[in-house]
N, C-alpha and C positions, 0 to 999 in steps of 0.2 A: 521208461516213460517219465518217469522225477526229473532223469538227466535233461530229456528234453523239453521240458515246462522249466524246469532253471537256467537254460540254453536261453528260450525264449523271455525269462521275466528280462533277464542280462539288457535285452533291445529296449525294454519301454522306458527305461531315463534315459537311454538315447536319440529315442524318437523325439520323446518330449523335449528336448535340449533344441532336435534339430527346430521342430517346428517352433520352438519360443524365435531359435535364430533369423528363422524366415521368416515371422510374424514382427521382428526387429528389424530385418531387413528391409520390405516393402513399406515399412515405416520409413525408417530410414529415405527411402528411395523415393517416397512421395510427399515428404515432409513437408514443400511447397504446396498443394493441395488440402493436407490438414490442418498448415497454419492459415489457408484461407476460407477454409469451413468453420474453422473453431472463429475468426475473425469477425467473418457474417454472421454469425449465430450471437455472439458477443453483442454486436452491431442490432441484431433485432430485438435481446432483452436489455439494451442499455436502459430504457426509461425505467425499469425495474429494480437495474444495479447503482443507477443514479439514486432512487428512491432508499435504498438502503443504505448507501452513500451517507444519505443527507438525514437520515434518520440515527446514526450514528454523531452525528454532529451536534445534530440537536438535543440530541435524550439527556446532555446534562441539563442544560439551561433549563429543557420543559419539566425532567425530575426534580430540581431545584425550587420551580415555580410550583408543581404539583403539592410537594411536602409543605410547601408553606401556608398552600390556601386548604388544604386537610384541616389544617390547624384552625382556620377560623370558627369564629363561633357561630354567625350565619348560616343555618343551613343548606341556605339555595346556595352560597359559594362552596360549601365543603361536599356538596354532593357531586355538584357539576364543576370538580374541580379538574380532573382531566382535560376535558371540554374547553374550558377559560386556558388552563395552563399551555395547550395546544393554540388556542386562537391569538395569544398574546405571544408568545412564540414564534407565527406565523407574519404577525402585523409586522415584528420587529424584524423580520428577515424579510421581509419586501419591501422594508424600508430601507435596508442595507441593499440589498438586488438596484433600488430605483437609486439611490447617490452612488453604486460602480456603473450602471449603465451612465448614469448623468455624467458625471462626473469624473472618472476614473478610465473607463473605457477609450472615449474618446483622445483622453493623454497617452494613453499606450499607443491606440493606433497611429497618431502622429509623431512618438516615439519611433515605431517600426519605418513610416514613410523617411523619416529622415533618418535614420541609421541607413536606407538603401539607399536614396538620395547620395548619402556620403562615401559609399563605399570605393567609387572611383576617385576621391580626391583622397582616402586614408590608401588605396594604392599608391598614388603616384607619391603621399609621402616617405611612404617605406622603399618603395626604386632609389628616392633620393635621398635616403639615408646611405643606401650598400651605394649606391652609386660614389658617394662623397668618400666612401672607409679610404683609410689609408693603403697603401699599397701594399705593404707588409701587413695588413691583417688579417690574420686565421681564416678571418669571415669570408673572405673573396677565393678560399679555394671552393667554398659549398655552391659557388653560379647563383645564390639565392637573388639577385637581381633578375637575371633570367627566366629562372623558373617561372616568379612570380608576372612575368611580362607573357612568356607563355602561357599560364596560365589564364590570365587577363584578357588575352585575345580570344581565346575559345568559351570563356565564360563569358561575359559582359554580352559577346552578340548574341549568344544563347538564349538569353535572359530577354533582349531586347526583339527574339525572332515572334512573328503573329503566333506561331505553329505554339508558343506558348500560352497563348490566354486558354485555350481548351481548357489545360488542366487547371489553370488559375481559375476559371469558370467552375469546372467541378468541388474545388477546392471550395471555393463559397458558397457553393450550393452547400456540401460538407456540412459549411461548419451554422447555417442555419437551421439543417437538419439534426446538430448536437445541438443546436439552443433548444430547438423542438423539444431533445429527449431529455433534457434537462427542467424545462419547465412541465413534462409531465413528471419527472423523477419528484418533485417538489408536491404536487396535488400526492404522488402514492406515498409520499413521508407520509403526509399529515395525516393519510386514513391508517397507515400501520401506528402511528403512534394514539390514533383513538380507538382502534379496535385489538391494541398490542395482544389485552388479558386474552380475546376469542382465538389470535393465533396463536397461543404460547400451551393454550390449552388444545388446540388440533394438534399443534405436535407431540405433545404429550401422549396422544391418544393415538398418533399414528407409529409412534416411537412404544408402544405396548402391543400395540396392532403388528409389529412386522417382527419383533422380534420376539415377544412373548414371556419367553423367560426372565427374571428378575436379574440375574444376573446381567445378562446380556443388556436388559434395558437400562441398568445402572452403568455398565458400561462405554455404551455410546451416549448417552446424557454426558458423561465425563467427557467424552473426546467433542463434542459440541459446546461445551463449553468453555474446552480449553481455547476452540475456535475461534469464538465471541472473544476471549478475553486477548487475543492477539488482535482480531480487528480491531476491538475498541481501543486498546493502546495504542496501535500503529494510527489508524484512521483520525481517532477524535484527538489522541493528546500530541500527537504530530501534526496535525492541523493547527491545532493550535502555536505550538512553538515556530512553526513556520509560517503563520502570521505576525509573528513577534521575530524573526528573521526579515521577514518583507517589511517590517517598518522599521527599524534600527535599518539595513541596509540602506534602503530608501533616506532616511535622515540623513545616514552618511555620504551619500552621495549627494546631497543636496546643499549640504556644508560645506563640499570641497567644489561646488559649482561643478559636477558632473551632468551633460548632458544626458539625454535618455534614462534619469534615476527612477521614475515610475518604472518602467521595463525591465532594468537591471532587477531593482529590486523585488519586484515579478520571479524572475527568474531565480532569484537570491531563494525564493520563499518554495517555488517548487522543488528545487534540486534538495528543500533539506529531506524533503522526503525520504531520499536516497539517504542511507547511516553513512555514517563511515567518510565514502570518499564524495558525496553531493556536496557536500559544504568546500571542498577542497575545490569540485569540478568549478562551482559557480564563482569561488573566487578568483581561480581564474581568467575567469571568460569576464567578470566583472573590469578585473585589474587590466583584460587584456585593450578592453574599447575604450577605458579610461585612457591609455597609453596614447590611443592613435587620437580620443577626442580631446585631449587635453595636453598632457605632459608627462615627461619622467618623472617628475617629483610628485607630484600629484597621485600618479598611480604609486607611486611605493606608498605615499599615507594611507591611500585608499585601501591597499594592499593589508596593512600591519594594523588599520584600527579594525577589519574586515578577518582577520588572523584572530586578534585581539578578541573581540567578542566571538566567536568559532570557540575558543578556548573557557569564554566564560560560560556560555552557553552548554556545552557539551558536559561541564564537569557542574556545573549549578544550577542549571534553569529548566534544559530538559529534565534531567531525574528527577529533580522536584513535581515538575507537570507529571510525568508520568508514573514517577511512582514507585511500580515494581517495574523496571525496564527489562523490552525483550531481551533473550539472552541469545544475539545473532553472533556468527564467527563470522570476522570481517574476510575468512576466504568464500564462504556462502554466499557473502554481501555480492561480491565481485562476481563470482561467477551468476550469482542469481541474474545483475545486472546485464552481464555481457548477453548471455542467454537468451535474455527477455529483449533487449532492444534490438539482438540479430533476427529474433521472428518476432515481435511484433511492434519493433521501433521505440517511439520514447513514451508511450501508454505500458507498454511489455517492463520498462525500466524501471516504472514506478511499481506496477503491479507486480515486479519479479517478488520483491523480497519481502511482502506478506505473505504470499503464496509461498514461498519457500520456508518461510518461519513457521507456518500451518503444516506445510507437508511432515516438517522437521519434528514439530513437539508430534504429531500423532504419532509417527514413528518411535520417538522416545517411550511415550506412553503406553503403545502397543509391546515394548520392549521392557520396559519398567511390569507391568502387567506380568510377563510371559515368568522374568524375573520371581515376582510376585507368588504366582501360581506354582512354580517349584520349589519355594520355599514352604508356602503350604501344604505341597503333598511331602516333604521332609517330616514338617512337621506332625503330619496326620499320621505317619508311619512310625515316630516316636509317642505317641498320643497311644496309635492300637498296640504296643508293646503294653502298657501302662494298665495296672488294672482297672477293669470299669470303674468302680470304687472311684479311684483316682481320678481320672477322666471327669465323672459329674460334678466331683470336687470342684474342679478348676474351670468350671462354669463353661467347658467345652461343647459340653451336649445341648445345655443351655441355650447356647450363642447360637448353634447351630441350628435348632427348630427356631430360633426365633424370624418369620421374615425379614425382609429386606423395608424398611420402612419407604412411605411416600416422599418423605421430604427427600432420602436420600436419591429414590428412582427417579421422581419428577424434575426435582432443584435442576438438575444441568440443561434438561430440554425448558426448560420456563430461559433458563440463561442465556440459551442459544436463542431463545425470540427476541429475549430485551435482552438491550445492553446492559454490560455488566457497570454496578454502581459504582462511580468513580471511588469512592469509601475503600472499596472491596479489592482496585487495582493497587 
């Protein structure tokens, strides 16, 4: 009978093995399907993810303004200083909102119309570049004249066929529909950062409520606020430096008489999002239209004073903004990226490598932890060698009846509502 019940335990990690495999599988196999469920789903709480967005953005400036009107001696300002800190906050970002639409918007767009505009006359100049090469040049074994002539013929009508406005139609329908979620993502800032204390305290009490135990609820307080303090690093102090990318790139491009520098620069300021290899993508692409809207010489300046600050930036200006910087392995970086923009394009690439730095530290944590907990049962096992005597001595028993204090259970779920204080990164 034993033999046959240890016969049988023998199958159950292998069943279990199989059925993870086919639960991988069908994954696998339908992957298309769940990256457009997870897409739609994304797509219906955007106004929510915008809202926290934008509330990550703002929480320096409005904690900034808050601490200072605390300080007054008035008491209608120091009571309702949330309130004010939040209104003023508010004014100054619709003030900024009204000169990019004014102002700024409309240059990009007419940026993009003439970059396509051009794109047939930066063809025919690169035909007549390979066309002109010498005969003995390397270049004229690759056909790259060719290609690109092929090419030309099958895109351009493309582009120009009716069958295309449809989706150019959906497209701006799209992208009125992200203004949409954007300008409610903007009204849910403002109420999460007036009602911050009421949700810092539901989590609190739902993070006691689920889990119970003291341990346990100091625990995931810990892993939610390791959360927080990657979004706020990535989110607010990356935002920021890559505002300060979009305007150095921009100047520089405007210095060397570069067309489309609004744009460029645009894009200079998104890609730094990406660590690592963004600042490399976008100087290329930068150095690349410079080439065809300008000149050789031109883009190599553009190139090396574009290089040049990359370099200043990376090793002085970020760290400083941020602080304690995440600690990303630039092979994570890559594959996060590749990853992210094969399902879900160039949102996926941005999003890849916070969510991978997130997945990354709970894991460590989880790991560090487990670490943790084995040292202490070492410990405890040396501890019950020892006579009790000893033991009380050493404030063991002590430590042990004493709870787990509020500041320690509560502190990381309050961290995981608010941003964490730039001070503190």
């Amino acid at each position: 009978m034993k033999k046959e019940s240890f016969e049988r335990a023998k199958w159950i990690p292998i069943c279990i093995i199989a059925i993870i495999l086919m639960i991988i599988y069908k994954t696998l196999d339908n992957i298309g399907q769940i990256t457009s469920a997870i897409g739609n789903f994304l797509f219906i709480i955007s106004p929510l993810l915008y809202g926290i967005l934008f509330t990550y953005f703002l929480y320096t400036p409005y904690h900034a303004i808050e601490k200072l009107l605390l300080k007054s001696k008035l008491k209608f300002i120091s009571k309702r200083a949330r309130g004010i800190s939040t209104l003023l906050v508010f004014l100054v970002l619709i003030l900024v909102v009204v000169l990019i639409l004014v102002f700024f918007l409309p240059s990009i767009f007419s940026n993009i119309v003439e970059l396509v505009g051009s794109i047939p006359e930066y063809i025919d100049n690169i035909l007549e570049y390979f066309n002109n090469l010498p005969a003995d040049s390397i270049l004229n074994s690759f056909d790259i004249a060719n290609t690109i002539t092929s090419y030309a013929e099958h895109i351009l009508p493309t582009v120009m066929d009716p069958s295309v406005i449809a989706p150019i139609a959906s497209g701006v329908m799209s992208f009125f529909g992200e203004i949409f979620s954007v300008t409610m993502g903007l009204f849910i800032s403002l109420y999460i950062l007036l009602d911050m204390k009421n949700i810092s305290e539901f989590f609190k009490r739902l993070n006691k409520a689920v889990f119970k135990r003291e341990d346990r609820i100091t625990k995931t307080a810990k892993y939610f606020s390791q959360i927080n303090k990657v979004l706020f690093t990535f989110i607010a102090s990356k935002g920021l430096d890559s505002l300060i990318n979009f305007t150095v790139a921009t100047t520089v491009l405007f210095i060397f008489g570069v067309p489309y520098a609004p744009l460029l620069g645009l894009i200079a300021g998104l890609f730094n999002f990406i660590p690592f290899i963004g600042s490399i993508i976008s100087a290329f692409i930068i150095t690349l239209i410079t080439l065809l809207a300008r000149d050789f010489n031109t883009a190599i300046y553009v190139m090396a004073s574009l290089l040049i600050f990359h370099q200043i930036d990376g090793n002085f200006i970020e760290p400083k903004i941020m602080k304690s910087a995440l600690k990303i392995s630039p092979i994570l970086v890559i594959v996060a990226v590749v990853a992210g923009g094969a399902y879900f394009g160039i949102v996926g690439m941005f999003l890849a490598v916070p969510v991978s730095v997130i997945i990354m530290q709970l894991i460590l944590e989880y790991i560090a932890s487990t670490e943790h907990g084995e040292a202490d049962g070492e410990a405890a096992v040396d501890v019950a060698a020892e006579p009790v005597d000893e033991a009380v001595s050493d404030g063991g028993v002590a430590a042990a009846a004493e709870p787990v204090g509020e500041a320690v259970s509560d502190g990381g779920v309050a961290a995981a509502v608010e941003p964490v204080d730039e001070a503190d990164i």
